[in-house]
C-alpha positions as semicolon CSV with decimal commas, in nm:
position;residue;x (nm);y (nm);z (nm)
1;X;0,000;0,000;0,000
2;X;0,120;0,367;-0,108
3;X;0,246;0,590;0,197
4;X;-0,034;0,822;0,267
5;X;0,130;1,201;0,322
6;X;-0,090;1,415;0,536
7;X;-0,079;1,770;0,461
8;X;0,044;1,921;0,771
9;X;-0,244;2,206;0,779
10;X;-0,484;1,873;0,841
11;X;-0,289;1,824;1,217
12;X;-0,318;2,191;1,317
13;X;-0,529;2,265;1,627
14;X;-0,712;2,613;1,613
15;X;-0,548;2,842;1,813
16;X;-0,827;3,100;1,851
17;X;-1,176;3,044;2,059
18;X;-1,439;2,876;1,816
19;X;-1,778;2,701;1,898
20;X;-1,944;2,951;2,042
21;X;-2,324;2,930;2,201
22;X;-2,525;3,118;2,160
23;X;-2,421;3,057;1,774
24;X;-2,288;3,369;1,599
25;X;-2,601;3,565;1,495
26;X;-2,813;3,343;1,714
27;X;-3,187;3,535;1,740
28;X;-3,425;3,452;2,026
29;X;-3,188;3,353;2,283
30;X;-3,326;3,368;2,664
31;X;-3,222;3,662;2,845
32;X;-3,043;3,469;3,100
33;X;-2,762;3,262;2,990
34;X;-2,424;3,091;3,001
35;X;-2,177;3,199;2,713
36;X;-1,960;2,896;2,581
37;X;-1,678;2,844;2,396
38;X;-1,445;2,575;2,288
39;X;-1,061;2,701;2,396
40;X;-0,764;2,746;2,133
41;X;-0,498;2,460;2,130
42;X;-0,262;2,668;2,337
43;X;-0,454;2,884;2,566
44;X;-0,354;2,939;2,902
45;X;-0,641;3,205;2,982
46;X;-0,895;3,380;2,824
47;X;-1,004;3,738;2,780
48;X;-1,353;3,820;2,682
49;X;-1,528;4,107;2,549
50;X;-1,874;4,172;2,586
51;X;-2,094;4,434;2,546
52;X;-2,397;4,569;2,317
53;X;-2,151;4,835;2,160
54;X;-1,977;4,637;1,843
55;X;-1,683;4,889;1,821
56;X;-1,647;4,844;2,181
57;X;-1,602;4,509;2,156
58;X;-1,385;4,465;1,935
59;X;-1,151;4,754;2,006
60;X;-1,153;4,695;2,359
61;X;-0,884;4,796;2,573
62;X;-0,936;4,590;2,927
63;X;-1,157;4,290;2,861
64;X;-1,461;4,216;3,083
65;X;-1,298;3,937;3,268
66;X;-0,994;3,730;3,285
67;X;-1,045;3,324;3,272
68;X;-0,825;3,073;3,353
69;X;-0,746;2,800;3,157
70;X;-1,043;2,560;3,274
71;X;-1,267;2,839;3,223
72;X;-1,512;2,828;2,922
73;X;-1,833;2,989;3,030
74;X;-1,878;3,296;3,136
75;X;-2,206;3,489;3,288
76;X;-2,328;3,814;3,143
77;X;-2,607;3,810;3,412
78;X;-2,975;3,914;3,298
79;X;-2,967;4,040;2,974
80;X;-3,250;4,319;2,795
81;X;-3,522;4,190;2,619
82;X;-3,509;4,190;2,218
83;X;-3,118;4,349;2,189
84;X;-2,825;4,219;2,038
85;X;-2,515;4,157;2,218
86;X;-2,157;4,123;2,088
87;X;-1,861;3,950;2,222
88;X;-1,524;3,802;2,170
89;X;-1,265;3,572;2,303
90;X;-0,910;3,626;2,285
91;X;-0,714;3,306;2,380
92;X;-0,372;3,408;2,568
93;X;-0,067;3,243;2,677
94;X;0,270;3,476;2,813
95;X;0,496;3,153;2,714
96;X;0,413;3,175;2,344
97;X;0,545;3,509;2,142
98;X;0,253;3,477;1,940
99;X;-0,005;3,587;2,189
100;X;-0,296;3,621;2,187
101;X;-0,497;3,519;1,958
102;X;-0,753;3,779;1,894
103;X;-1,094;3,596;1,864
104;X;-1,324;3,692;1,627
105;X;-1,664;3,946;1,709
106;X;-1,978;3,686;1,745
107;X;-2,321;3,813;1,818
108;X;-2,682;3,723;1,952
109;X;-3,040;3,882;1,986
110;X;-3,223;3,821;2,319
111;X;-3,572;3,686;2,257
112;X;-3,875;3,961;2,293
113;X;-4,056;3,728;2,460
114;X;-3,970;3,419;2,778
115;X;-3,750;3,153;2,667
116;X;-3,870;2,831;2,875
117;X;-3,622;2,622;2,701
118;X;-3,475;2,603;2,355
119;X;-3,297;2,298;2,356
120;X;-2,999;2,456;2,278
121;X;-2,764;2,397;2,552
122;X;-2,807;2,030;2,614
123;X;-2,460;1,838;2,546
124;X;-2,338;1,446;2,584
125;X;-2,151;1,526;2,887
126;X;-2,269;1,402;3,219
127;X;-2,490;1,685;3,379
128;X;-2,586;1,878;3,063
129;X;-2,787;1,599;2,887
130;X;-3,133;1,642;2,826
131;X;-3,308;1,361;3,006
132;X;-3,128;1,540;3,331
133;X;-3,307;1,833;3,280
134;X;-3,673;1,664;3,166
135;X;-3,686;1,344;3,415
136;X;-3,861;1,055;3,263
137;X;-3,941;0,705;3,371
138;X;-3,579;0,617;3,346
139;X;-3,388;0,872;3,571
140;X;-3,065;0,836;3,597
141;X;-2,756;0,776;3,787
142;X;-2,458;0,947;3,676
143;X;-2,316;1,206;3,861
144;X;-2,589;1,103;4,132
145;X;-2,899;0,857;4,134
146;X;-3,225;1,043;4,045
147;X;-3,526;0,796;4,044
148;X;-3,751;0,841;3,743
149;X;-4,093;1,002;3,751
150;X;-4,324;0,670;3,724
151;X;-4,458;0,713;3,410
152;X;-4,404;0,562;3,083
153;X;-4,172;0,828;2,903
154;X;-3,813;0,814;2,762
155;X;-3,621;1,162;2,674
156;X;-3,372;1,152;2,454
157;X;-3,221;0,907;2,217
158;X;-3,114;0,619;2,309
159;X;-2,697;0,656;2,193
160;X;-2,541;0,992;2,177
161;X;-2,626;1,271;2,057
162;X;-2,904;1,192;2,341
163;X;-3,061;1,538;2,184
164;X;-3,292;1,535;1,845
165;X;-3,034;1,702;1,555
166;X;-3,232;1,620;1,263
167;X;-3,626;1,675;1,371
168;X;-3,540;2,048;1,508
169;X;-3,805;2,351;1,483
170;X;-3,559;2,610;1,534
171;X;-3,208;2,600;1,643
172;X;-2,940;2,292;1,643
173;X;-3,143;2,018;1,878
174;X;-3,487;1,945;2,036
175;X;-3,633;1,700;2,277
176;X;-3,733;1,354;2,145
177;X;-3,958;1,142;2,384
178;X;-4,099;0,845;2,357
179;X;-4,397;0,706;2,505
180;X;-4,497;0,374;2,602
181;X;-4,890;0,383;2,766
182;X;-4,945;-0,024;2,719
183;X;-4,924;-0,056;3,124
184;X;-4,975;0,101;3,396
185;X;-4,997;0,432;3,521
186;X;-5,104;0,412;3,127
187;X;-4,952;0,780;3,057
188;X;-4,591;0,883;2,997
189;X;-4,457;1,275;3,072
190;X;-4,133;1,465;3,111
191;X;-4,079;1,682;3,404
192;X;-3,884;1,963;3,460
193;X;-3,840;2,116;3,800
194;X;-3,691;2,469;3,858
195;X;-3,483;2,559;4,147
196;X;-3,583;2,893;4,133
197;X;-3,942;2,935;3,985
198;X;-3,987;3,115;3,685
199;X;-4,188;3,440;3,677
200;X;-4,451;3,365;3,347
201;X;-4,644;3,690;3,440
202;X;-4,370;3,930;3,330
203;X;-4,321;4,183;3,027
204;X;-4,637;4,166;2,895
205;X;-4,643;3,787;2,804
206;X;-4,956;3,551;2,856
207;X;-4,899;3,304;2,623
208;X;-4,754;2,946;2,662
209;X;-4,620;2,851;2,347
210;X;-4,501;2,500;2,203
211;X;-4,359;2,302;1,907
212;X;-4,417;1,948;1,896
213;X;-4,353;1,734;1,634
214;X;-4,507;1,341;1,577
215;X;-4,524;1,124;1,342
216;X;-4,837;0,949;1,120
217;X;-4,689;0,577;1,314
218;X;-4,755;0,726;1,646
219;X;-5,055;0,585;1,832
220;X;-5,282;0,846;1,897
221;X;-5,291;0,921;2,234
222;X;-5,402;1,217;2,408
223;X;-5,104;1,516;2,422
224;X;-5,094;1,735;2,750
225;X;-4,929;1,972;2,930
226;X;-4,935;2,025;3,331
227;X;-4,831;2,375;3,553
228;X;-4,706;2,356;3,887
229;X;-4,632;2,695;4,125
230;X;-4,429;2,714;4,422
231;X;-4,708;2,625;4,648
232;X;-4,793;2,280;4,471
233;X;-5,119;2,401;4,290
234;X;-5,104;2,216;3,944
235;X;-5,345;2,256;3,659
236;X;-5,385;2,056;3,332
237;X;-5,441;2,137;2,963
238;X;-5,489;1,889;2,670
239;X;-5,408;1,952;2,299
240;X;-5,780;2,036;2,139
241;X;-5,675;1,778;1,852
242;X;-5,700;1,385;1,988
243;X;-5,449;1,301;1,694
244;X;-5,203;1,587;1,769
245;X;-4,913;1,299;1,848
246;X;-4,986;1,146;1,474
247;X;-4,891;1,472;1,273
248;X;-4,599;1,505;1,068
249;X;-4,479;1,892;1,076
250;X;-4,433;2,089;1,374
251;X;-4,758;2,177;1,536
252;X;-4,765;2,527;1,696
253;X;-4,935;2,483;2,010
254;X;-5,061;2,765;2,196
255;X;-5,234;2,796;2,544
256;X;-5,358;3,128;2,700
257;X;-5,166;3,113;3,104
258;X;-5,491;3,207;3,226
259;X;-5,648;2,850;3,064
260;X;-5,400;2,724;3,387
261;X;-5,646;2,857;3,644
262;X;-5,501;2,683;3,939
263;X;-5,165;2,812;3,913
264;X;-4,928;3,155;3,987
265;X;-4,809;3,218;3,660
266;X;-4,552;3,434;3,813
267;X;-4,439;3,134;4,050
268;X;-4,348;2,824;3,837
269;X;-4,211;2,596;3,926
270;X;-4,270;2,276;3,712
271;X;-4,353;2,175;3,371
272;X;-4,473;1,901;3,241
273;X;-4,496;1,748;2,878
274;X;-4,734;1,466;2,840
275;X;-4,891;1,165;2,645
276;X;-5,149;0,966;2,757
277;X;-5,426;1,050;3,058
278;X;-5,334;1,051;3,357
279;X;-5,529;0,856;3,627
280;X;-5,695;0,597;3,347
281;X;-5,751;0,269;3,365
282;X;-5,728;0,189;3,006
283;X;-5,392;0,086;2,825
284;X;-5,301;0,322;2,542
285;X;-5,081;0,310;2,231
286;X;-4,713;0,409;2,224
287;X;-4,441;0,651;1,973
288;X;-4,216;0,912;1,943
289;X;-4,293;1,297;1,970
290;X;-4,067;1,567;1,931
291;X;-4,060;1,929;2,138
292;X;-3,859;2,222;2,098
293;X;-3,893;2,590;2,133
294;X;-4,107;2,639;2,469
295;X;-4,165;3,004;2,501
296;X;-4,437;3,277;2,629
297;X;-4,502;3,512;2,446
298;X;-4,722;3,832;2,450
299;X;-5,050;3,886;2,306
């Protein structure tokens, strides 16, 4: 066999900050966030820029803050409603002449409305995978042992990338979750449980919204979604259309906050994303849905 010859560009590690999230020109990104990077080959520390004055950025003087090494997020805290943002990385190390590495300028627009969760930051690495965020019936046990929620759900897929790349609304990834309602409790849900409750009653909005995705070889089962406040009052609404889990495009799936009677919509603290009913009796079918871009919005 012939000698392969590599060209050396092909072994080169990028020096310079790439991989940013939010993506570069990202729109609709929740006010409160985490920026992320993936570090140049030879950084020792990080400077970043960040601001909502371009020039600014990129002709700062004394970045916003100085990371070390191990350091690739960084908090802006809470961010303005509906403006864009710019920011920059510079990737630094005193032992190499060639420092730093002046990243390049990215950008993102804050949403005008509530982000509940875009599906965006979910990764494979223990902690930041989706099905740790939305429990299922599975739990899980890695980096500690969370007991599943009873029901008949599985979120996310079943090898890595755990997160739905190809099915996506909007973005890079949403939620895939399957549901399995042959035995009992006969209904399968994902739950996810703030820390700190989220205040729904803010800005103007009063408008849950959803994307969910099925598929025509789902078996139509009733689709649902369930409000919980600080206090533990809970109310329930189900999809108007009894076949919603069959369709094949992105439904849009809206539901007026005050349809949630029970419920603070300034205090919530739990969401949950259903198939199935519930309380029943009866055994019911089983499939695949799809959810991503979980908002409110104003009128």
């Amino acid at each position: 066999m012939a000698k392969q010859i590599v060209p050396q560009g092909w072994l080169q590690l990028p020096l310079r900050a790439t991989s940013p999230y939010p993506a570069h020109m990202a729109t609709g990104t929740p006010q409160t966030l985490l920026l992320r990077w993936a570090a140049g080959d030879r950084a020792a520390s990080h400077d970043l820029y960040f601001g909502d004055n371009k020039d600014a950025v990129e002709g700062g003087i004394a970045p916003t803050a100085r990371l070390g090494s191990g350091e690739l997020t960084y908090n802006p805290g809470a961010l303005e409603w509906g403006k864009t943002y710019y920011w920059r990385v510079d990737e630094v190390n005193a032992a190499v002449a060639e420092s730093p590495w002046k990243g390049v300028t990215w950008s993102f627009t804050t949403a005008d409305f509530l982000v509940v969760d875009d599906f965006e930051v979910y990764t494979d690495t223990v902690g930041e995978r989706v099905f740790q965020t939305w429990l299922d019936s599975i739990g899980y046990t890695d980096p500690k042992v969370v007991p599943g929620n009873g029901s008949g759900s599985t979120v996310g897929n079943a090898d890595e990338p755990f997160a739905e790349l190809k099915t996506v609304h909007s973005g890079y990834q949403a939620m895939p979750m399957a549901y399995s309602n042959a035995e009992s409790p006969y209904y399968s849900q994902a739950d996810r449980t703030r820390t700190t409750p989220q205040n729904w009653a803010t800005n103007g909005v009063n408008t849950l919204v959803l994307y969910v995705h099925g598929s025509p070889g789902n078996e139509a089962s009733p689709l649902y979604v369930v409000l919980e406040d600080s206090v533990g009052n809970t109310d329930t609404v189900n999809h108007e259309d009894a076949a919603a889990v069959t369709s094949n495009t992105w439904l849009e799936w809206k539901i007026l906050l005050s349809r949630f009677s029970k419920v603070s919509p300034a205090k919530i603290k739990r969401m949950s994303i259903g198939v199935g009913t519930p309380g029943s009796v009866t055994p019911g079918g089983s499939g695949t849905i799809f959810v991503d871009d979980i908002r409110v919005v104003k009128p």
